[in-house]
C-alpha positions in Angstrom: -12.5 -31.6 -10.8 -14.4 -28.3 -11.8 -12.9 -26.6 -9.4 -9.6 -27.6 -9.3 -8.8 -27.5 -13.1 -8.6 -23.7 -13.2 -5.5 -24.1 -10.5 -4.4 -27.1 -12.7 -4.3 -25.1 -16.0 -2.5 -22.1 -14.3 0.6 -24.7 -13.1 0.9 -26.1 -16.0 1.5 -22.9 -18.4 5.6 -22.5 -19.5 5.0 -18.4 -18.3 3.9 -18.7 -14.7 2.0 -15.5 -13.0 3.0 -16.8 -9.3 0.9 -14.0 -8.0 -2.1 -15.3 -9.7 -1.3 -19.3 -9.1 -1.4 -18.5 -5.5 -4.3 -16.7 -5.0 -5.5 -19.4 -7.1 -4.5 -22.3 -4.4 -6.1 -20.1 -1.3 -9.1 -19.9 -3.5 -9.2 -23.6 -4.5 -8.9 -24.8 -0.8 -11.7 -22.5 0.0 -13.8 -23.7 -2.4 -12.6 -27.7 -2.2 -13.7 -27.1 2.2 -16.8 -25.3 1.3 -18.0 -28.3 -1.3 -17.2 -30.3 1.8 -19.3 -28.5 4.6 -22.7 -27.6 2.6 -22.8 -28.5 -1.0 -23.5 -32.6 -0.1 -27.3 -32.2 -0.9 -26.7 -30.3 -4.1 -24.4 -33.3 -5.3 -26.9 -35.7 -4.2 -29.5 -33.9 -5.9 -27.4 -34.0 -9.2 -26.6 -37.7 -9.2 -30.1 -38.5 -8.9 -31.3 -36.3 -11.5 -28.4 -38.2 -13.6 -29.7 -41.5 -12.8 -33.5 -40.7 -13.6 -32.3 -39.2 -17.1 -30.7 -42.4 -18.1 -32.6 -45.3 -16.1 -29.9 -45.9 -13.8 -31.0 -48.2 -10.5 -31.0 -45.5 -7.6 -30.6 -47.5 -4.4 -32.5 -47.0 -1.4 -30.7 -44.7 1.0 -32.2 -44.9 3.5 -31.8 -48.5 4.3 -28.8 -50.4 6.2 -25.7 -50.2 4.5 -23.8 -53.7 4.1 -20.6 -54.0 3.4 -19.9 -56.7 1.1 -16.1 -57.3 1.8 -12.7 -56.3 4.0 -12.8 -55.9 7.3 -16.1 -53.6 7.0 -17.9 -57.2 6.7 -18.1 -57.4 10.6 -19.1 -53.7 11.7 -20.8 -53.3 14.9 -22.6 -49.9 13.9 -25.6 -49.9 11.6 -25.2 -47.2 8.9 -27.5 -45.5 6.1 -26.3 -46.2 2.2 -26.3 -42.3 2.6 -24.1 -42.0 5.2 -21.9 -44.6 3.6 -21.8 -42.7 0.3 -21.2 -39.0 2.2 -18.7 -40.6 4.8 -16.7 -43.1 3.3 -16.5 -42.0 0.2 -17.5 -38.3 -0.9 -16.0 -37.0 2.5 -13.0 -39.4 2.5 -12.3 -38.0 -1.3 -12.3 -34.7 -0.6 -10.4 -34.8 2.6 -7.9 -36.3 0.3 -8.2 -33.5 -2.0 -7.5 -31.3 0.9 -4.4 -33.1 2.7 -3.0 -33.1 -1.1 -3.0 -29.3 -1.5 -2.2 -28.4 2.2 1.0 -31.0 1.5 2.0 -29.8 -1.4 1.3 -25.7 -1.0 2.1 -25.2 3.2 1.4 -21.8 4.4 5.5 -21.3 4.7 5.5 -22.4 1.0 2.8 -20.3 0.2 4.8 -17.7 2.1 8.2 -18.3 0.2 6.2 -17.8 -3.9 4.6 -14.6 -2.8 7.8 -12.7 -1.4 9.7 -14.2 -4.5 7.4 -12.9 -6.6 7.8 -9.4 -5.6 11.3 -10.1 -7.6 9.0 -10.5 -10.7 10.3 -8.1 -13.3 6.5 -8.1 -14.7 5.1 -4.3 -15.8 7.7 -2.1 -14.9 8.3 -4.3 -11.6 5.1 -3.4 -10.2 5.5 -6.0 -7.7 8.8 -5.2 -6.4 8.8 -4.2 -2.8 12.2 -3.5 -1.1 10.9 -4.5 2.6 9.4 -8.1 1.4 12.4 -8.7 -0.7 14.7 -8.3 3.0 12.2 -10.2 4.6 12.8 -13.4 2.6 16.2 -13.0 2.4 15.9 -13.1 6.8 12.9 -15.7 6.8 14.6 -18.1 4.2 18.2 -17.6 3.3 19.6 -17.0 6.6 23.1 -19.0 5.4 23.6 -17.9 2.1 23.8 -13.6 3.3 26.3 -12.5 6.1 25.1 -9.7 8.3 27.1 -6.9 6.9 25.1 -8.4 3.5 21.9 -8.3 4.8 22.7 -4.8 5.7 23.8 -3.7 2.4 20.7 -5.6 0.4 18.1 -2.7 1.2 20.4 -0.2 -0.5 21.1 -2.5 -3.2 17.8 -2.7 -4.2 17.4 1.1 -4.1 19.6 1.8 -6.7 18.9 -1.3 -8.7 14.7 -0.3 -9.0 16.0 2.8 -10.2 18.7 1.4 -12.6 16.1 -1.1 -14.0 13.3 1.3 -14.8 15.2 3.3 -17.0 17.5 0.3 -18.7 16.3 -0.2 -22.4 16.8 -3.9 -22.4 15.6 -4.3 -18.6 12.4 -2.3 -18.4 10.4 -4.5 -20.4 11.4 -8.1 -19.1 8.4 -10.2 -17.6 10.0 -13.2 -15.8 13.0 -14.1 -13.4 14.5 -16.2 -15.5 14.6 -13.0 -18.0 15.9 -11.0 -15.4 19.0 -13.1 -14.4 20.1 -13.6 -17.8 19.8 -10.1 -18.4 22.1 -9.2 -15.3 24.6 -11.4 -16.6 24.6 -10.1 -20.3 25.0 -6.7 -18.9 27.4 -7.1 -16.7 25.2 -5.4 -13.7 25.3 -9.2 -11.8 28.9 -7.5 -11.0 27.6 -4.6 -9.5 23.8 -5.9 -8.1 25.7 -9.3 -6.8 23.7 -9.6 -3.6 20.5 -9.8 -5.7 21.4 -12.1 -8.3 22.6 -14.2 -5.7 19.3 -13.9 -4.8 17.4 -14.3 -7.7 19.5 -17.7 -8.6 18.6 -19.0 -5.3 14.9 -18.4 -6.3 15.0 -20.2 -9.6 16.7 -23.4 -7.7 13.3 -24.0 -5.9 12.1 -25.8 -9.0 15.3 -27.6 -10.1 15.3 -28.9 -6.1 11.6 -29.7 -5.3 11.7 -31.2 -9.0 14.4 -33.6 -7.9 12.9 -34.4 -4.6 9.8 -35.7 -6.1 11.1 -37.6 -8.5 13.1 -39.0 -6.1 10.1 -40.1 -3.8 8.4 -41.3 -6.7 11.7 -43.2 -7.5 10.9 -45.1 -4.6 7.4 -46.0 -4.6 8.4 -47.9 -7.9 11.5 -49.6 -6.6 10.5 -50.6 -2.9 7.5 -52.9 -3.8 6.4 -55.1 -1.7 9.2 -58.3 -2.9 12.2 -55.5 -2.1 9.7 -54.7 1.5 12.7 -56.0 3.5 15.7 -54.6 0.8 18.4 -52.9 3.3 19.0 -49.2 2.9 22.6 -49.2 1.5 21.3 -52.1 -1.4 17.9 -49.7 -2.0 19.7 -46.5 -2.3 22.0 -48.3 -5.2 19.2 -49.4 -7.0 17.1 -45.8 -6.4 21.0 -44.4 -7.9 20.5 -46.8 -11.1 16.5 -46.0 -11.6 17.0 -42.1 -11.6 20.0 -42.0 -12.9 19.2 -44.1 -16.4 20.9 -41.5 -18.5 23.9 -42.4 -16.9 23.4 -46.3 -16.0 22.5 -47.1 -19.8 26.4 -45.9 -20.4 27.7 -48.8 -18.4 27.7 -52.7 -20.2 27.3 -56.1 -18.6 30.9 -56.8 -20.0 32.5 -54.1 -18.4 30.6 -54.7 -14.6 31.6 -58.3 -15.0 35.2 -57.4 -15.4 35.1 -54.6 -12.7 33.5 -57.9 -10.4 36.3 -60.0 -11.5 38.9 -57.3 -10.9 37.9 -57.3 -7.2 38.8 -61.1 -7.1 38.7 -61.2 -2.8 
């Protein structure tokens, strides 16, 4: 938890430094796998000291782990309480940890924050880099450009560097979201249009992964295990009415009863 709260607090703030936040993932899994490999004994160590300081029953760990319940109740392989505790549980938790992180922040999602980033108006758009920019445009909008647009992008982006670093109310912006509106209020979305294209894609990514994990969680509330064997067609309905509650609550018994009775065959 100590190590991971520094990546948690950096998610959670409204202004987010993507730069920072993923350097801050890298260095979370590093030190999450190195806890892992060699830090076991310096846990141990602590616990102990923890249990001495308030008369807490240490158990000995050296003896035969017995499991007292489940299916561990018949293993064949005699086992340390140590090995229980580092294997089953402290390994098991932070493998957990792991599989979470690697899920959630891939290496091609990883990939996709730090070339948007370079579209970070932040400091005179000291990240801005012309050749990344291209690249994710190539590695991860392949449908939304034509060729002849893909073409035209690099040049774009000259010009627009320049035009922003001299613009009174676009020098000083410090996120995306600034940016876009400010192309819009100014009227250069007209004349940059490949790149607010761009940068609208870019702020989607939230909007879509938002949606797609509340629809997963949507469904680990709805399929329990009484709806196990619910067909697909009746469980996307009822998936429709859970995430959708905004809109359901509009609708009255009355008025699905008639709609029922209209039907009449």
């Amino acid at each position: 938890m100590g190590i991971t709260d520094i990546l948690c607090q950096a998610l959670q703030k409204q202004s987010q430094d993507i730069v920072n936040a993923v350097q801050l993932v890298h260095s979370t899994k590093t030190l999450i796998q190195s806890m892992r490999d060699d830090r076991w004994e310096e846990l141990l160590k602590n616990v102990k000291s923890f249990c001495e300081q308030h008369d807490i029953l240490i158990p000995d760990l050296t003896a035969s782990y017995v499991a007292r319940h489940g299916r561990s109740r018949h293993q064949k392989d005699h086992i340390t309480v140590e090995h229980y505790f580092r294997v089953e549980i402290f390994l098991v938790t932070i493998d957990k940890q792991l599989q979470e992180l690697n899920s959630r922040f891939n290496d091609q999602a990883m990939d996709l924050l730090s070339l948007s980033s370079t579209l970070m108006p932040k400091d005179a758009y000291k990240n801005f880099d012309i050749a990344k920019i291209s690249t994710l445009v190539d590695s991860y909008y392949l449908e939304d450009f034509t060729e002849q647009e893909k073409i035209n992008l690099p040049f774009q982006l000259q010009h627009f560097i320049l035009d922003v670093r001299q613009h009174p109310e676009m020098k000083n912006l410090s996120t995306i979201h600034e940016l876009c509106r400010c192309l819009a209020e100014t009227k250069k979305s007209k004349v940059y249009y490949l790149i607010d294209r761009l940068i609208r894609l870019i702020l989607t990514l939230l909007v879509s992964t938002t949606t797609t994990e509340r629809s997963f969680s949507a469904m680990k509330i709805i399929k329990i295990r009484l709806r196990n064997k619910m067909e697909d067609d009746f469980l996307a309905d009822s998936l429709v009415i859970y995430i959708e509650k905004e809109i359901a609550e509009k609708f009255s018994s009355d008025s699905i009863i008639k709609d029922f009775k209209s039907l009449k065959t």
